[in-house]
VOBA-1610 file (N, C-alpha, C; in pm, whole numbers, padded with zeros to 5 digits, always signed):
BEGIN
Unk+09679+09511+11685Unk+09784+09555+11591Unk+09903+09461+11600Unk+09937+09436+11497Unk+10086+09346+11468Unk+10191+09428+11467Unk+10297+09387+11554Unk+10404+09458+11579Unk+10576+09364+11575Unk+10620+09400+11524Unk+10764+09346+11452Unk+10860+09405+11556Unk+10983+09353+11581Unk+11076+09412+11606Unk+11201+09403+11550Unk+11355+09450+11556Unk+11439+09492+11498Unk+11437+09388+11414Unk+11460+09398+11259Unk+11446+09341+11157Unk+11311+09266+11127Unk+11202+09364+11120Unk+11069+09375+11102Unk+11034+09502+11125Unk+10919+09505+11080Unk+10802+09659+11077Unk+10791+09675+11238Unk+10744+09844+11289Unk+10724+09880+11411Unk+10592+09920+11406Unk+10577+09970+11296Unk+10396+10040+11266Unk+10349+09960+11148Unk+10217+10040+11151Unk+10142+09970+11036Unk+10023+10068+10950Unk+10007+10089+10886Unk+09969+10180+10799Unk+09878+10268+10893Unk+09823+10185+10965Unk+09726+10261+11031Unk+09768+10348+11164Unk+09944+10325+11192Unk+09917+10363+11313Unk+09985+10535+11311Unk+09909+10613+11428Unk+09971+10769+11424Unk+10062+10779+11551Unk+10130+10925+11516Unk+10220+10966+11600Unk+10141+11017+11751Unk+10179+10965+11876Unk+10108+11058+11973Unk+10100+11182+11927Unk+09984+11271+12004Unk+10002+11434+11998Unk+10110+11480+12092Unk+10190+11591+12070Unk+10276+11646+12197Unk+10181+11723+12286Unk+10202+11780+12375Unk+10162+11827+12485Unk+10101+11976+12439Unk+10219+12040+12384Unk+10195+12168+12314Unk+10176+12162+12171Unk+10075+12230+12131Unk+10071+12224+11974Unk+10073+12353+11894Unk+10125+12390+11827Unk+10061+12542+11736Unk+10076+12506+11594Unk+09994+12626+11530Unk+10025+12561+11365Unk+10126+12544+11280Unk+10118+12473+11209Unk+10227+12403+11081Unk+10246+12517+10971Unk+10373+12521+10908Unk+10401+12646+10786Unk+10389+12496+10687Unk+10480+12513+10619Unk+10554+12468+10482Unk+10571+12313+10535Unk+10505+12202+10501Unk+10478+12042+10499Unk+10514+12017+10358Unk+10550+11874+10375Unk+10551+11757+10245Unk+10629+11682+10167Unk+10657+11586+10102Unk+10771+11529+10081Unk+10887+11605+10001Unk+11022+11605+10018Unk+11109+11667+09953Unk+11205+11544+09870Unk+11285+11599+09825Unk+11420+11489+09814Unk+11537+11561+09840Unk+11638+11483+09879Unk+11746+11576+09950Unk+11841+11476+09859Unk+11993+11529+09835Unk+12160+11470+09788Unk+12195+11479+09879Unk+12315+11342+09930Unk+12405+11326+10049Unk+12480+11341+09963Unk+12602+11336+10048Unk+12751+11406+09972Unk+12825+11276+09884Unk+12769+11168+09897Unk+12797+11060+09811Unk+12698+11045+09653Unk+12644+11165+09647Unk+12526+11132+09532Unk+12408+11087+09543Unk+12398+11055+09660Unk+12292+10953+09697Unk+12133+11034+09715Unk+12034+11034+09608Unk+11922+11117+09610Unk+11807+11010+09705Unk+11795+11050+09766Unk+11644+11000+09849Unk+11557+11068+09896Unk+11463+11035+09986Unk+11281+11104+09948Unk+11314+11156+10138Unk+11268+11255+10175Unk+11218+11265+10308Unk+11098+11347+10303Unk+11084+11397+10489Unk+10929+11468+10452Unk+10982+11554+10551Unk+10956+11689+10519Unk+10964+11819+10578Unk+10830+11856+10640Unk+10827+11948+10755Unk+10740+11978+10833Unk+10808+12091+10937Unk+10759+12208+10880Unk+10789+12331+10997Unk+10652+12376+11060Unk+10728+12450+11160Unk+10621+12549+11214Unk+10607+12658+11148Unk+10515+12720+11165Unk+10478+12820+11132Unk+10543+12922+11210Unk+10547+12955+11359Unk+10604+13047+11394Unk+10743+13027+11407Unk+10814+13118+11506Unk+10964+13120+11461Unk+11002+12959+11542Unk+11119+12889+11488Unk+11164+12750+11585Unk+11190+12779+11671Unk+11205+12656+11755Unk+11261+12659+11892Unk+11405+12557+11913Unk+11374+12468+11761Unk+11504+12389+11715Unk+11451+12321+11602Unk+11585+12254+11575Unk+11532+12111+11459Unk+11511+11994+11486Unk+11469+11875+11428Unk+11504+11773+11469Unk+11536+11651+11310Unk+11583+11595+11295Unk+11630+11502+11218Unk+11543+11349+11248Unk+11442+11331+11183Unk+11375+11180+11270Unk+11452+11081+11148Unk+11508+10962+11228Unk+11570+10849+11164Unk+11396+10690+11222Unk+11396+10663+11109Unk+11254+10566+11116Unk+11297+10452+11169Unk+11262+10344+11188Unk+11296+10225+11194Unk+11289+10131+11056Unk+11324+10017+11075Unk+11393+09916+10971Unk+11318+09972+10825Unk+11164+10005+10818Unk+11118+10023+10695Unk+11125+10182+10630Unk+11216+10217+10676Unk+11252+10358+10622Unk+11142+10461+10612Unk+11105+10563+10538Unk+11028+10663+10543Unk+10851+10632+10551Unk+10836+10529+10627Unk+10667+10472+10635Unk+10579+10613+10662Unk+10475+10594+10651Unk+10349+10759+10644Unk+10401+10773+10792Unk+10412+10691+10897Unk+10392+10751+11044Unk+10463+10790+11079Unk+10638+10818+11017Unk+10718+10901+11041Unk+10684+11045+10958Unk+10624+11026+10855Unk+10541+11142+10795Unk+10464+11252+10915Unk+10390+11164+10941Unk+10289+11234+11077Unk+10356+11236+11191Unk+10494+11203+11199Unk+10550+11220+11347Unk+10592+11362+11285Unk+10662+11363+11155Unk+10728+11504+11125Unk+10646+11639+11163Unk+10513+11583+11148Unk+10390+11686+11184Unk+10389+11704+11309Unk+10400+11582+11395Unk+10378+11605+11520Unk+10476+11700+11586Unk+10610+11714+11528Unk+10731+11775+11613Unk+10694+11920+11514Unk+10690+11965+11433Unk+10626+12073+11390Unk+10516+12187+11472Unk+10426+12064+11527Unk+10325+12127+11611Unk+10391+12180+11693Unk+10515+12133+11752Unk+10562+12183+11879Unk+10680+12222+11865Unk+10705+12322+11790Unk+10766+12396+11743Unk+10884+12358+11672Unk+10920+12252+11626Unk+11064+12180+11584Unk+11038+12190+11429Unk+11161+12274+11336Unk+11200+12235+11199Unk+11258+12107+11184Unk+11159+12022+11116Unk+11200+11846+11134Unk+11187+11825+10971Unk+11268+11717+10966Unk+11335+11624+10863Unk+11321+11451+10888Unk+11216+11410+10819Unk+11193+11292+10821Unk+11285+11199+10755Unk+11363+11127+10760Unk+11418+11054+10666Unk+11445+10955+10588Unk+11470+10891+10459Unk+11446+10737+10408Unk+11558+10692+10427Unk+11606+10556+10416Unk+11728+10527+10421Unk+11783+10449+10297Unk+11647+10397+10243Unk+11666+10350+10081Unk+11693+10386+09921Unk+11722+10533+09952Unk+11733+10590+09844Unk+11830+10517+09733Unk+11964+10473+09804Unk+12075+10407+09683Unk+12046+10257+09650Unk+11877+10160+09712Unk+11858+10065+09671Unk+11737+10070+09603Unk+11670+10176+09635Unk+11523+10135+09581Unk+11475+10286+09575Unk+11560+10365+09515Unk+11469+10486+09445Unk+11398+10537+09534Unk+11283+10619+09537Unk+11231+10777+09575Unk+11131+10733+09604Unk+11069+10596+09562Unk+10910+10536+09618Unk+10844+10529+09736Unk+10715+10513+09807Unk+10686+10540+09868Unk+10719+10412+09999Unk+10735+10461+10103Unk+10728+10288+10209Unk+10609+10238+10296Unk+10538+10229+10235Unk+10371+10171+10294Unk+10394+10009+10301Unk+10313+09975+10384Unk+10297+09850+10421Unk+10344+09776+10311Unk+10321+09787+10172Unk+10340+09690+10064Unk+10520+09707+10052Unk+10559+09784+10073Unk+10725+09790+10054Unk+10793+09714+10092Unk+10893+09620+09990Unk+10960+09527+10034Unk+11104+09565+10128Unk+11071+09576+10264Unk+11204+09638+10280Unk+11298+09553+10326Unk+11277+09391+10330Unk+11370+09313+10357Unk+11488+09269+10256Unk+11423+09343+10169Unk+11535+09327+10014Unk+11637+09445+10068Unk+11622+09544+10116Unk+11722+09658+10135Unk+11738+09703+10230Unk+11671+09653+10363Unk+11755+09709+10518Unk+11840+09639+10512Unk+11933+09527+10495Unk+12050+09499+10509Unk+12171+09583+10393Unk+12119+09607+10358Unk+12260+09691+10263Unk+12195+09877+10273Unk+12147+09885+10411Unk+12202+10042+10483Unk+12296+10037+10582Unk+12390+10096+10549Unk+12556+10113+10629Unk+12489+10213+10712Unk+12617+10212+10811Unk+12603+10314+10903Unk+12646+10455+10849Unk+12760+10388+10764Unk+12819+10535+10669Unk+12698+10648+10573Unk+12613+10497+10534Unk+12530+10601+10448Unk+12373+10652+10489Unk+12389+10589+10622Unk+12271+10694+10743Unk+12338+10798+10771Unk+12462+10826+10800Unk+12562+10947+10887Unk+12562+11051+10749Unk+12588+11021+10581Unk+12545+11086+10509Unk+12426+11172+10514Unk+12359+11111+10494Unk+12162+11175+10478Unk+12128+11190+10565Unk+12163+11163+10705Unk+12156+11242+10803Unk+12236+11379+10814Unk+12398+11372+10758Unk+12431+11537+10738Unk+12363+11646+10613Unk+12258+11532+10481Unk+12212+11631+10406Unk+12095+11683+10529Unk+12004+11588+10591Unk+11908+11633+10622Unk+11952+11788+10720Unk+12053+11768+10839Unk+12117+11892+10929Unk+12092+12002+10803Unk+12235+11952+10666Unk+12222+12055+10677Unk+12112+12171+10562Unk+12014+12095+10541Unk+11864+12162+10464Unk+11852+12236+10601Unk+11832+12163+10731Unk+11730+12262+10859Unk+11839+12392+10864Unk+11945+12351+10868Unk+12090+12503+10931Unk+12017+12594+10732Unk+12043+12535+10655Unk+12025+12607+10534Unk+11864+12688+10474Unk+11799+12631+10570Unk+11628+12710+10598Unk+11615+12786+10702Unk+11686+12764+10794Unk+11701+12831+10871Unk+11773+12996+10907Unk+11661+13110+10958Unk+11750+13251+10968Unk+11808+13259+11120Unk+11834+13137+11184Unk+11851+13164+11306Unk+12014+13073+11264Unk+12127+13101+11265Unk+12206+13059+11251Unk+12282+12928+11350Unk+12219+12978+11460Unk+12203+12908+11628Unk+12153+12765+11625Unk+12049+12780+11537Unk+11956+12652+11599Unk+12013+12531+11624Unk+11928+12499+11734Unk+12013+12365+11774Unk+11949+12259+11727Unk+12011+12166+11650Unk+11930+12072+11526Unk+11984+11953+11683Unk+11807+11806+11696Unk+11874+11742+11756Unk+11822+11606+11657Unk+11871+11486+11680Unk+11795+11357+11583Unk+11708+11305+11652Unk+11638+11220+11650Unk+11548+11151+11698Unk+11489+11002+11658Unk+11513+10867+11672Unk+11494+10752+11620Unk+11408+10638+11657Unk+11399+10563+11618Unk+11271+10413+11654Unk+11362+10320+11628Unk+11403+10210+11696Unk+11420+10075+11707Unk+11570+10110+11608Unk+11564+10050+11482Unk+11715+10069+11426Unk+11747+10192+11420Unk+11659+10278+11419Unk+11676+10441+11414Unk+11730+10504+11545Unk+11649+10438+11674Unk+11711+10442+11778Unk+11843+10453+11811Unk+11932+10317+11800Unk+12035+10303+11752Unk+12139+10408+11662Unk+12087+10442+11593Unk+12151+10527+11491Unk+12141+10674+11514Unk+11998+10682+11602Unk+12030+10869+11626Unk+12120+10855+11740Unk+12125+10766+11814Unk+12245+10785+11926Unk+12358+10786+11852Unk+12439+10679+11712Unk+12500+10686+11651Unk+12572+10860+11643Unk+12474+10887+11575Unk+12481+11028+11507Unk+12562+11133+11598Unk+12571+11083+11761Unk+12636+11194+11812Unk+12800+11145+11801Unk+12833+11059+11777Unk+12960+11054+11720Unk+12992+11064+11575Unk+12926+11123+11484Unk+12909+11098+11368Unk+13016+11309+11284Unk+12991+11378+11360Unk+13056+11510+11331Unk+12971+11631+11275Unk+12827+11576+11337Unk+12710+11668+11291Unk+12667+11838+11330Unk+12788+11825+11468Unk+12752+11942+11542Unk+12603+11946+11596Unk+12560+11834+11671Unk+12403+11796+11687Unk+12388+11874+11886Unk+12283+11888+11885Unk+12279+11929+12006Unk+12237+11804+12112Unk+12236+11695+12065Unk+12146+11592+12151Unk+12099+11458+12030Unk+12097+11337+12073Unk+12067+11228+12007Unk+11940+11156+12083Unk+11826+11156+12071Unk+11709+11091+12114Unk+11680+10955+12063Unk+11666+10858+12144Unk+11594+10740+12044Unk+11548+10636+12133Unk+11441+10559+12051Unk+11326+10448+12133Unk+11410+10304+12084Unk+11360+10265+12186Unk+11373+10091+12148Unk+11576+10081+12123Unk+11624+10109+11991Unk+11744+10091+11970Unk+11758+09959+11970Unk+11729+09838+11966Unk+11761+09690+11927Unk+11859+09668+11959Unk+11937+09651+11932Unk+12093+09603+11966Unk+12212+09742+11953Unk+12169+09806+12075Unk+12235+09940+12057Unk+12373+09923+12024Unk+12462+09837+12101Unk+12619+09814+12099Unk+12663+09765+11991Unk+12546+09681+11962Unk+12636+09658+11781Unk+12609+09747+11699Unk+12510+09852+11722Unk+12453+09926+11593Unk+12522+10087+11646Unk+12582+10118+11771Unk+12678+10253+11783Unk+12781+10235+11860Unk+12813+10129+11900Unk+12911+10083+12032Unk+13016+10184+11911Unk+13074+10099+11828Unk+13191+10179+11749Unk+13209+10289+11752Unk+13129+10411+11777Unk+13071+10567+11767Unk+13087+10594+11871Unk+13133+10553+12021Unk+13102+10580+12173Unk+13254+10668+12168Unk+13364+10604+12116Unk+13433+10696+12159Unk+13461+10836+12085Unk+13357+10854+11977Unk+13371+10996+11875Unk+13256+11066+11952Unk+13163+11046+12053Unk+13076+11097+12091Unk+13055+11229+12191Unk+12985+11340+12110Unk+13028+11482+12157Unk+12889+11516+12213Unk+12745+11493+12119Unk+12625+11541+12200Unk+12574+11395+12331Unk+12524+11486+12372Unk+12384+11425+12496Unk+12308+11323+12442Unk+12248+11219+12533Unk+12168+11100+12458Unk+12078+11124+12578Unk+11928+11069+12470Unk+11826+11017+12564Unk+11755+10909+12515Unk+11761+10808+12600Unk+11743+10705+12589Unk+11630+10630+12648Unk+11507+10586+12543Unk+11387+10560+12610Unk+11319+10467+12542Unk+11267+10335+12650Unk+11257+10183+12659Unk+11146+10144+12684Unk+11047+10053+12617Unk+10947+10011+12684Unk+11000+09905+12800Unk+10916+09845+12859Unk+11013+09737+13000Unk+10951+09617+12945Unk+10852+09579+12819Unk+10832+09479+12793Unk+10864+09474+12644Unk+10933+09520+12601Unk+11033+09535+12483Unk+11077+09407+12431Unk+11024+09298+12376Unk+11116+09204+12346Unk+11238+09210+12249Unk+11257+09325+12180Unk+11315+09354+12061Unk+11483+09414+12104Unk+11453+09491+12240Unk+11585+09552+12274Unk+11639+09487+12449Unk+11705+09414+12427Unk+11760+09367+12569Unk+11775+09454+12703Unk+11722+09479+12779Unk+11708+09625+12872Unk+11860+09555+12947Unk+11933+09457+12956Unk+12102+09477+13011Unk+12149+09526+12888Unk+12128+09530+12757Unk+12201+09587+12711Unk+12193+09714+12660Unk+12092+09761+12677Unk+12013+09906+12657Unk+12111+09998+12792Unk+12112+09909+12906Unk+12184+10010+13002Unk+12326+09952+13020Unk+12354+09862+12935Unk+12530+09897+12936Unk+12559+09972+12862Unk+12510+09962+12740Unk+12548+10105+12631Unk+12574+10259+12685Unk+12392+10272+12809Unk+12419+10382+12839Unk+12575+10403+12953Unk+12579+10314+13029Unk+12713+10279+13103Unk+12856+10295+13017Unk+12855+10245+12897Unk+12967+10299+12822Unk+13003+10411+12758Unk+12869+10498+12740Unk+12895+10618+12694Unk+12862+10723+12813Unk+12839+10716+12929Unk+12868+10749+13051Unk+12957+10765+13079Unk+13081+10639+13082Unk+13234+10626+13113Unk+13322+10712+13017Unk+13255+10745+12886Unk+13325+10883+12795Unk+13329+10984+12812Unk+13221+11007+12894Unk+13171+11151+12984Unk+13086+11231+12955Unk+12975+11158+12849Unk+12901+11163+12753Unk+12748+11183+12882Unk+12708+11292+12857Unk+12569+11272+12988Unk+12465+11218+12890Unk+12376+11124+12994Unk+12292+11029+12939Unk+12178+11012+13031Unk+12081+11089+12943Unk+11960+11051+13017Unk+11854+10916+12962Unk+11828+10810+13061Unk+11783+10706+13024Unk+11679+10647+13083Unk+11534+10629+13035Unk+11437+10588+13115Unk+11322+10465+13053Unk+11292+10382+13150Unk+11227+10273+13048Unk+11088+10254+13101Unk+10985+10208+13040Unk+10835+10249+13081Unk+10817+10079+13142Unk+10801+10071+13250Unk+10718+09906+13280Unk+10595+09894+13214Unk+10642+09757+13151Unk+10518+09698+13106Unk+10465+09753+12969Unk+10535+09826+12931Unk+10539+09905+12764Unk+10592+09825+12670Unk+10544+09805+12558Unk+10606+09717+12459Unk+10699+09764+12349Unk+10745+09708+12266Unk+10792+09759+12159Unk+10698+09827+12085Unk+10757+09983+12011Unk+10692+10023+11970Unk+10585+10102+12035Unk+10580+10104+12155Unk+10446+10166+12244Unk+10443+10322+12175Unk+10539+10418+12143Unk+10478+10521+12084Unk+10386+10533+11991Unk+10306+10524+11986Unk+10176+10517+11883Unk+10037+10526+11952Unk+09980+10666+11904Unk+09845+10640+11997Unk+09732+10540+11991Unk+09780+10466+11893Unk+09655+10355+11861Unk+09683+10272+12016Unk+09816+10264+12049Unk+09777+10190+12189Unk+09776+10271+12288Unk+09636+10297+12330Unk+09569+10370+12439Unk+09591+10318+12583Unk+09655+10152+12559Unk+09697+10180+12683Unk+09851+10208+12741Unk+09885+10284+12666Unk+09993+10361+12696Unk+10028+10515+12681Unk+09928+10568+12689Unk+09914+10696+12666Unk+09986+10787+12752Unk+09999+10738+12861Unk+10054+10843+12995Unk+10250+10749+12920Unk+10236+10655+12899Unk+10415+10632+12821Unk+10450+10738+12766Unk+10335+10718+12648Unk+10366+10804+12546Unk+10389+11026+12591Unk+10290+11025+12625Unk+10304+11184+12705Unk+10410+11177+12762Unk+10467+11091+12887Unk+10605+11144+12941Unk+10731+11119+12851Unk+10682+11037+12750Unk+10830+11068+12630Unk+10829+11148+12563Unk+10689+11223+12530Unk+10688+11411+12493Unk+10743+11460+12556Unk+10709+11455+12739Unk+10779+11547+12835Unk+10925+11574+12846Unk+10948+11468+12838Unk+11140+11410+12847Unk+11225+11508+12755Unk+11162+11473+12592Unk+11201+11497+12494Unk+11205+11674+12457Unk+11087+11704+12498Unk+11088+11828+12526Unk+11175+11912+12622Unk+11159+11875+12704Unk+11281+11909+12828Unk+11410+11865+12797Unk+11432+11796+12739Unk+11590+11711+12723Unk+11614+11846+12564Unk+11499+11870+12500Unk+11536+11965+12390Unk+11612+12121+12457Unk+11511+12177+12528Unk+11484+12295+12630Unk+11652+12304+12646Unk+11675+12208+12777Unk+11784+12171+12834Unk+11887+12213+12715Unk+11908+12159+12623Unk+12095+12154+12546Unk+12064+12209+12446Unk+11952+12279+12401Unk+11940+12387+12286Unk+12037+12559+12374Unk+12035+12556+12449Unk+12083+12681+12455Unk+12204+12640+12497Unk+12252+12539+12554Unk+12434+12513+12538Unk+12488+12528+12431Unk+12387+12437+12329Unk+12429+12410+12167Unk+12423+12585+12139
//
């Protein structure tokens, strides 16, 4: 499998979301379109559980915006109990279309702001708080490589989030350093160790600077894992992939009932 990093593809048509650990069945799946508060109409993909939540989650994709395997990740956090929100980031350059391998997305990842991820990330919150009969729930984000980056973003962003999750993150300090000192939720932060895409000194100064805010930060990096290792097509990372279910799950557990 061919694998890209920050400013390139992370997946490829073919590749799926690990399974989580726990699974139960799916309610109400499939693509929606959501308005950010700037007008801005774009495509995501919804995926609940069937039984009652246990939280939300907000998934931010990497550079090629709403690709199928954030589709099937939305499924995957569904299985395990999370009201999730997949999200595009191209809606104000390139319309409602689909992002499969053929999608040109080098024409339009450079003209997504941070402003207008922190948008469609507050439509996506607030569809889960507005489907939601549990008034409580603790909505958290979750990201890949530029998404990475940006769901950590998000906890300085004014979302009322319970927690910011994200892989890879590329150049975290240029893509949330600005956001460190608005930062109110929890980060978890998780690295392959053969990552060429995200600098591991600068993966843990970031976490070091939003540490020094008083910001708790959980941060762990897999030896010998590559960019992109979440994906079960690479089998040999499977025990990676399971303990970043574990983490994620527990890191949910953990600050859903503070939130």
């Amino acid at each position: 499998m061919e694998v890209f990093y920050l400013g390139g593809m992370c997946h490829t048509d073919e590749s799926r979301a690990p399974e989580p650990p726990r699974r139960g069945p799916i309610g109400e799946h499939g693509p929606i379109e959501l308005l950010s508060a700037d007008e801005n109409r774009f495509r995501a993909y919804l995926a609940y559980p069937a039984a009652p939540a246990v939280g939300g989650f907000v998934i931010l994709p990497d550079v090629r915006g709403l690709h199928p395997y954030y589709e099937d990740l939305a499924v995957r956090f569904a299985e395990a109990g999370f009201r999730t929100i997949a999200i595009d980031y191209f809606g104000r350059t390139a319309g409602l279309g689909r992002r499969d391998d053929t999608f040109d997305w080098k024409s339009h990842f450079p003209k997504a702001s941070p402003e207008g991820v922190a948008s469609d990330v507050r439509a996506a919150v607030g569809r889960l708080r507005a489907d939601s009969i549990d008034s409580t729930l603790a909505i958290f984000t979750v990201g890949f490589c530029f998404g990475g980056a940006n769901s950590w973003r998000q906890s300085g962003e004014g979302h009322g989030l319970a927690g910011c999750v994200g892989f890879y993150g590329g150049h975290p300090i240029d893509r949330a350093g600005a956001a460190i000192p608005r930062m109110a939720a929890p980060l978890l932060m998780l690295l392959g160790g053969a990552d060429e895409g995200t600098p591991p000194a600068e993966f843990e100064e970031f976490a070091s600077l939003v540490r020094r805010r008083g910001i708790e930060v959980e941060s762990h990096t897999y030896a010998g894992a590559p960019h992109s290792y979440f994906d079960r097509s690479f089998a040999d990372y499977r025990d990676a992939c399971q303990d970043s279910w574990k983490r994620i799950l527990e890191f949910a557990e953990r600050h859903r009932s503070v939130a």
